[in-house]
C-alpha positions as CSV (number, residue, x, y, z in Angstrom):
1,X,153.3,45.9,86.4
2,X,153.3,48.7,83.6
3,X,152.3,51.8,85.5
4,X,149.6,52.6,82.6
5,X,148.1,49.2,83.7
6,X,148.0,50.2,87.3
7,X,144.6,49.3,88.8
8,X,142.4,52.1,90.7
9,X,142.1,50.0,93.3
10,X,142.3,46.4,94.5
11,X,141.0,44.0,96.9
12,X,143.4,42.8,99.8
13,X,144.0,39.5,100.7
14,X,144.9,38.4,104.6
15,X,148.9,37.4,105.5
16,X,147.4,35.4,108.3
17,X,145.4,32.5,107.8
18,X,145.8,31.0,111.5
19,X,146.1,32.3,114.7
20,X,147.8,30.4,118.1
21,X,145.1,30.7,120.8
22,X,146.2,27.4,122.8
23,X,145.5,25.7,119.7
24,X,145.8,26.9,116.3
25,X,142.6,28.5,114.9
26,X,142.4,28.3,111.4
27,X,140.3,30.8,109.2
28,X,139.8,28.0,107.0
29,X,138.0,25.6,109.1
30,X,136.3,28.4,110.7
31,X,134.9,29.2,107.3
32,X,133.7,25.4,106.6
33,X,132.4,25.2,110.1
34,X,130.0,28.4,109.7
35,X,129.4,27.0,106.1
36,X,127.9,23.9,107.9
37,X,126.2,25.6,110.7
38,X,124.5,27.8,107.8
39,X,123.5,25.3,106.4
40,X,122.2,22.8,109.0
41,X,119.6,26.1,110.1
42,X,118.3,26.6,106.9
43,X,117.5,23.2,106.2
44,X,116.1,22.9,109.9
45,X,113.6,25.4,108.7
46,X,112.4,23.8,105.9
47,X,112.2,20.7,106.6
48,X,110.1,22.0,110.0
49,X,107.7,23.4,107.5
50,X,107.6,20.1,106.1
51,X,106.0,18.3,109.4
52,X,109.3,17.3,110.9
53,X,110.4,17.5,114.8
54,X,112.6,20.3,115.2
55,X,116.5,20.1,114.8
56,X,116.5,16.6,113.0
57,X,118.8,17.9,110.2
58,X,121.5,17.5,113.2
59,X,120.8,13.8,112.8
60,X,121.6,13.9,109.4
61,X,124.5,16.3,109.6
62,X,126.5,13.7,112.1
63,X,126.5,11.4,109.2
64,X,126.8,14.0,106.4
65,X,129.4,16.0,107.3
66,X,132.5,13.6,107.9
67,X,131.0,11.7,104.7
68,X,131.1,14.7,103.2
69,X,135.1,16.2,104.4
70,X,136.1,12.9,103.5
71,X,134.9,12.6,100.2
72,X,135.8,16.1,99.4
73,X,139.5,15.4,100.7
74,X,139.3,12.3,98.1
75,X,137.9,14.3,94.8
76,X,140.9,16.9,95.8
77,X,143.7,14.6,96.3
78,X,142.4,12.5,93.3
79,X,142.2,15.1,90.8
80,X,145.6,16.7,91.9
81,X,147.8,14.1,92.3
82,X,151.3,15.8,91.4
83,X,151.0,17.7,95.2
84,X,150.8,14.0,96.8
85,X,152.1,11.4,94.6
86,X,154.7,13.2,92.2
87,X,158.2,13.8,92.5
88,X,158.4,16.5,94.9
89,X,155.3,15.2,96.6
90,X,154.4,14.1,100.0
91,X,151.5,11.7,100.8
92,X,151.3,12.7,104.1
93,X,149.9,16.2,102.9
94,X,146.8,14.4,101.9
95,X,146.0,14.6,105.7
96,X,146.3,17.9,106.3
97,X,143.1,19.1,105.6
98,X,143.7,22.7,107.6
99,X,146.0,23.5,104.5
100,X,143.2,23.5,101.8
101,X,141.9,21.4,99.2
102,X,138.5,20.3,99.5
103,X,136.9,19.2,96.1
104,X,132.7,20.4,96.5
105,X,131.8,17.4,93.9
106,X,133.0,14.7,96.2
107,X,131.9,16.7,99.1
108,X,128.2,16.3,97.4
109,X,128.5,12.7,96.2
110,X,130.4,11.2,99.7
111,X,127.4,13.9,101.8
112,X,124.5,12.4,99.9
113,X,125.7,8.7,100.9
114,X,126.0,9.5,104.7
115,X,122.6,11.8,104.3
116,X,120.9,8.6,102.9
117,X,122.0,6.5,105.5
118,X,120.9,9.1,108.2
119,X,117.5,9.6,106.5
120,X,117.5,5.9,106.9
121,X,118.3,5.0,110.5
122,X,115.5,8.1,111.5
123,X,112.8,7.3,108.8
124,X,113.4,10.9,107.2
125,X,112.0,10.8,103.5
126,X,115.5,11.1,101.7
127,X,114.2,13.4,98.5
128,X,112.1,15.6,101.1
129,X,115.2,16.1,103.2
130,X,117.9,16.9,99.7
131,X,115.4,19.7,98.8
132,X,115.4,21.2,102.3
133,X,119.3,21.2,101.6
134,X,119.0,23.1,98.5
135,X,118.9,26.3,99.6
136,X,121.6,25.9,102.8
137,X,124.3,24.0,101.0
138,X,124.9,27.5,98.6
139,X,125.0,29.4,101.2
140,X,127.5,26.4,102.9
141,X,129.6,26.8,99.7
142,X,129.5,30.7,99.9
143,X,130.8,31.0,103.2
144,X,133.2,28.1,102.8
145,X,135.2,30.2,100.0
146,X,136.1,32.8,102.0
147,X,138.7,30.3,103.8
148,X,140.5,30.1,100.2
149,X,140.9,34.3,100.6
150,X,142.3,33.7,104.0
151,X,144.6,30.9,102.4
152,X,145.4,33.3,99.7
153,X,144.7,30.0,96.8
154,X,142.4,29.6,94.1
155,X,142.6,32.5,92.8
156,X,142.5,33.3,88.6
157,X,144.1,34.9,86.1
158,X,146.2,38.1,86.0
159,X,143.7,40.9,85.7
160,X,144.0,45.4,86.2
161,X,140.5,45.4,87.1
162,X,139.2,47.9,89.7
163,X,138.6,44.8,91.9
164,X,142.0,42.8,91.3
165,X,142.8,40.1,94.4
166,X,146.0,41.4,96.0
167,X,147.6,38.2,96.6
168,X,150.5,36.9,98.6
169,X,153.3,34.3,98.4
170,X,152.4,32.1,101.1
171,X,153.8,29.3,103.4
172,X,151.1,26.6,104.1
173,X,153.0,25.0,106.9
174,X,152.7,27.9,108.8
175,X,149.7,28.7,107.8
176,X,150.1,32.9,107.0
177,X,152.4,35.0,103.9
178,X,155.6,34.3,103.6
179,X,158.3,37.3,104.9
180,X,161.1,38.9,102.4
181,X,164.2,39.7,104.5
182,X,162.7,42.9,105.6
183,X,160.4,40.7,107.5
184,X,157.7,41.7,105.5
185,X,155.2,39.4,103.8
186,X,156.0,39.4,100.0
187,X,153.3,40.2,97.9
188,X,153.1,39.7,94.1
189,X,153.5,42.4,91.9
190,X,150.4,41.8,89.8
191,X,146.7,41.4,90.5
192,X,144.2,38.7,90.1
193,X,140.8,37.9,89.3
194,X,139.1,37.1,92.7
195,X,137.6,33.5,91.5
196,X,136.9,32.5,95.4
197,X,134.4,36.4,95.5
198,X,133.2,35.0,92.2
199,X,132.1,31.8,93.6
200,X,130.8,33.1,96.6
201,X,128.6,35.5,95.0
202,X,126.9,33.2,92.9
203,X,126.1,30.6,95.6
204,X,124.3,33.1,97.2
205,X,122.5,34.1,94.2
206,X,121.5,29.8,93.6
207,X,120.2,29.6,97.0
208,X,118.2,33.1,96.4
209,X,116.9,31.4,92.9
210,X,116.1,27.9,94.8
211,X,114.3,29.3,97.7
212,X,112.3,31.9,95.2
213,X,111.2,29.1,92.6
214,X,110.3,26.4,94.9
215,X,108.0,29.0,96.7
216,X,106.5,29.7,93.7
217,X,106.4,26.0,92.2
218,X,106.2,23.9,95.2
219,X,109.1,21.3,93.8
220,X,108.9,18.1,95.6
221,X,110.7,14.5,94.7
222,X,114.5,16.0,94.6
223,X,113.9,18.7,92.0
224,X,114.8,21.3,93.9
225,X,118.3,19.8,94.7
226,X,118.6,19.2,91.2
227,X,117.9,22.6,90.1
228,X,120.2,24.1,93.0
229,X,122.8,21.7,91.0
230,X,121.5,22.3,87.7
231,X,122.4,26.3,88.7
232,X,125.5,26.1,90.8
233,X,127.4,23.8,87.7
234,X,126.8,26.9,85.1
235,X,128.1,29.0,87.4
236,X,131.5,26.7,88.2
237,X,131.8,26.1,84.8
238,X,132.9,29.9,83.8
239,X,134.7,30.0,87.6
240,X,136.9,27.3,86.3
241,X,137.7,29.2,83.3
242,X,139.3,31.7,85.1
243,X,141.2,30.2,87.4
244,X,144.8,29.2,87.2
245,X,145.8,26.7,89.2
246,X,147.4,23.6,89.0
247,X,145.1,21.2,87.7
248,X,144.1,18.1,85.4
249,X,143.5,18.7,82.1
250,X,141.1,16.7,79.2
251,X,141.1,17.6,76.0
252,X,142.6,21.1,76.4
253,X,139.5,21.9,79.3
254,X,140.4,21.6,83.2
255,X,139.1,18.3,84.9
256,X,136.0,20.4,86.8
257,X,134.7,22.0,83.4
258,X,134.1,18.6,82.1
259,X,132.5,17.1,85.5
260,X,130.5,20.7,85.2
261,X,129.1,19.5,82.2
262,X,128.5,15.8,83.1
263,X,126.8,16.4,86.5
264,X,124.8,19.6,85.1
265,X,123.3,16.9,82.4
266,X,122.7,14.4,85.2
267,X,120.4,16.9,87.2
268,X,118.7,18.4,84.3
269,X,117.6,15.2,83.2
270,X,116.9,14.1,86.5
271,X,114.7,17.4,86.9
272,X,112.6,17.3,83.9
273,X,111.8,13.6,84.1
274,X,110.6,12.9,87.8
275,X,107.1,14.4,88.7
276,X,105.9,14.6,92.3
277,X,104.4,17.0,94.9
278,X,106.5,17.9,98.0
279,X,106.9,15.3,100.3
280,X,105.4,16.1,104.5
281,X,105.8,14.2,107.3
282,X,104.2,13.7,110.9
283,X,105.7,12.5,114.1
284,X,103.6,9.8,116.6
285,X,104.1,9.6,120.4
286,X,106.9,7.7,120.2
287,X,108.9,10.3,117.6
288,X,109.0,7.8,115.0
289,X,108.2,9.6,111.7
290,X,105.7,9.3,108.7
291,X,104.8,9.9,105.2
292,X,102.1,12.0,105.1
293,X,99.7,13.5,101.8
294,X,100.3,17.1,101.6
295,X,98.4,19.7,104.3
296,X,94.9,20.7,103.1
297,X,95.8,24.1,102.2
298,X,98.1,23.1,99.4
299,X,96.3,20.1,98.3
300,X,93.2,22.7,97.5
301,X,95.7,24.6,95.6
302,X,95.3,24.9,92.0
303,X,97.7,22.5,90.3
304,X,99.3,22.4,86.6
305,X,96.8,20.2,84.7
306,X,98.5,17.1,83.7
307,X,98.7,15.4,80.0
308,X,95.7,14.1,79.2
309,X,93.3,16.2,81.9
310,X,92.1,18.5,78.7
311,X,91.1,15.6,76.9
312,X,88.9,13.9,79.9
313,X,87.3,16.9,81.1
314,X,86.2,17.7,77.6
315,X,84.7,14.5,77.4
316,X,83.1,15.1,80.6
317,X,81.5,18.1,79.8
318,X,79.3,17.9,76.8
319,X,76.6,15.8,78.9
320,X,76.2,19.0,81.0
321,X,74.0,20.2,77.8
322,X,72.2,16.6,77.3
323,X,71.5,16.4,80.7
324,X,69.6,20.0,80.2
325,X,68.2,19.0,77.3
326,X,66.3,16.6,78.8
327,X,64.8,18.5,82.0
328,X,64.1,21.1,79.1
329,X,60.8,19.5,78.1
330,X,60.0,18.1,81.1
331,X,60.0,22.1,82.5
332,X,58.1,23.0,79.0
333,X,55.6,19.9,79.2
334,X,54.2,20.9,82.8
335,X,53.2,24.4,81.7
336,X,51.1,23.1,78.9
337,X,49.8,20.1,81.6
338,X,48.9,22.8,84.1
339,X,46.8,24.9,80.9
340,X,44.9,22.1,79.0
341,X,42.0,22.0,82.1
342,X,41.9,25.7,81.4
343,X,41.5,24.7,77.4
344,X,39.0,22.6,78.0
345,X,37.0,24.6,80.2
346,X,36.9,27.4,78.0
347,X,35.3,25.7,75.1
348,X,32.1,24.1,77.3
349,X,30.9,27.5,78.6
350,X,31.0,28.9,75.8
351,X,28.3,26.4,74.1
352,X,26.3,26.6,77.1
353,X,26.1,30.4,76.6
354,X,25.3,29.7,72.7
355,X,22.3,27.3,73.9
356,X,21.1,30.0,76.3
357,X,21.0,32.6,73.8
358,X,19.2,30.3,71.1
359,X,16.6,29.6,73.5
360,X,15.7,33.2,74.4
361,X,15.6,34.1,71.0
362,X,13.2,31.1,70.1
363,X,10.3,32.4,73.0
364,X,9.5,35.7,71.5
365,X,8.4,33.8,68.7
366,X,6.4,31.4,70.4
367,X,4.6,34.9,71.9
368,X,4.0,36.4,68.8
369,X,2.3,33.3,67.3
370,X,0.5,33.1,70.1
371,X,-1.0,36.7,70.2
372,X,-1.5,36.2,66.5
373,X,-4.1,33.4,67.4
374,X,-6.2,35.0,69.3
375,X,-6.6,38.3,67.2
């Protein structure tokens, strides 16, 4: 590398990716395993806050999880075909999952069959238990690509960035960097863009984003898997762009940019069209579980007013004045039934005191003609 290139510094990668401990330990399935148990606790969380007994999500994960490897193994095999079925191929490295390649959208598709069939057998609402896996399955993904550091793969282009991936020529069958004849593990003599960091980082930052917006917006019915999907494919998408290895191409764009597109189109429609609060369970005596409505406190909640609400409530509302329109008179017609005795009264005592006062004028003057009489 050109010495006025030079980076100021780098990131180092590990020349061991497996250690001999009575068995081989490999960082890589160390890093899927952690991934899974990561995963499995955050869901058991949610899905306890939900109503269901605690620790079900292990029911699940038995049938998940080898779904899942095997589906992932599959999509990576599938989509790469030239390590396994081309000239200087081997089949048999399809088995050897310890050596890397584990595609995450048959990982998803091949997890959600064995979920379903979980959610099934245990009477676990499947939607209800795919959003409780929205927020642990990023941080499953986040964890998992730090096994692709230690394996020293999947890493992008040639970069002299401050935070270049320091990368070594390795050897996969045994597992750690490949020695020059010094005995020392040969590095190359460029940098890289750290794609795996890349990747890692952002599933953190989708299940951050899930877990914030569904607090705030209560998704139920699948949405928020299908936003966690919606978010994780924009993400992949500009990954993929960097990286530079071996792949299938269409139309001049690697394989997983197109499926980015595809499945991101999937979950957005999937997202905007289904409606639904979250899903909540109970469990009886005998452990068997059951749809419930949703708890009281979030069924008081105030709730986005559907199409059409505006319109009925209007409609609703203008007999509020009729109706006191018509108890106005009634309120204004005892008043003037309470005064009219009063107005009746008043009249009467006055034409008694008229008569009174006529006849006391009238008997001077029978006095006077009197006294005139006798003089």
């Amino acid at each position: 590398m050109d010495a006025a290139l030079s980076p100021l510094a780098e990131i180092p990668s590990p020349t061991r990716g497996v250690w001999d401990i009575g068995i081989p330990l490999r960082a890589y399935a160390l890093c899927i395993v952690l991934g899974i148990v990561a995963a499995c606790f955050i869901a058991d969380r949610r899905l306890r806050a939900r109503g269901a007994p605690p620790w079900v999500i292990l029911d699940v994960a038995i049938w998940a999880v080898p779904f899942g490897i095997v589906g992932a193994r599959l999509y990576h095999v599938i989509t790469s075909p030239e390590a396994y079925f081309g000239e200087n191929g081997s089949l048999i490295k399809a088995f050897k999952i310890w050596e890397g390649g584990l595609g995450i959208w048959g990982g998803i598709a091949a997890g959600a069959l064995g979920a379903y069939i979980a959610c099934r057998r245990r009477g676990l609402p499947f939607a209800m238990t795919a959003d409780a896996l929205a927020v642990g399955l990023p941080v499953a993904q986040a964890i998992g690509r730090w096994g692709n550091w230690f394996n020293n793969e999947l890493y992008g282009k040639e970069t002299t960035l401050p935070w270049g991936l320091k990368v070594y020529q390795w050897d996969s069958a045994k597992g750690r960097a490949a020695e020059g004849a010094d005995g020392k593990p040969m590095a190359y003599d460029t940098l890289f863009q750290p794609t795996f960091l890349y990747e890692s980082l952002w599933c953190l930052g989708v299940a951050l984003a899930v877990w914030l917006l569904d607090r705030r917006y209560k998704f139920g019915r699948g949405r928020a898997f299908a936003l966690y999907v919606m978010l994780y494919t924009v993400g992949r998408f500009w990954v993929e762009l960097l990286r530079i290895d071996d792949a299938e191409h269409i139309l001049g764009m690697r394989l997983n940019n197109w499926t980015s597109i595809i499945v991101f189109a999937a979950a957005l429609v999937y997202f905007l069209r289904v409606r639904g609060p979250q899903e909540f369970v109970t469990v009886d005596e005998n452990e068997q579980i059951h749809l419930v409505g949703a708890p009281a406190a979030q069924a008081a909640a105030p709730a986005e007013p559907e199409a059409g609400a505006e319109e009925a409530q209007a409609a609703v509302e203008p007999d509020e004045p009729e109706a006191e329109a018509e108890a106005k008179p009634e309120a204004e017609a005892k008043p003037e039934a309470e005064a009219t005795p009063e107005a009746e009264a008043k009249p009467e005592a006055e034409a008694e005191a008229e008569e009174t006062a006529d006849d006391e004028a009238q008997q001077p003057e029978h006095e006077n003609s009197d006294a005139a009489g006798k003089g």
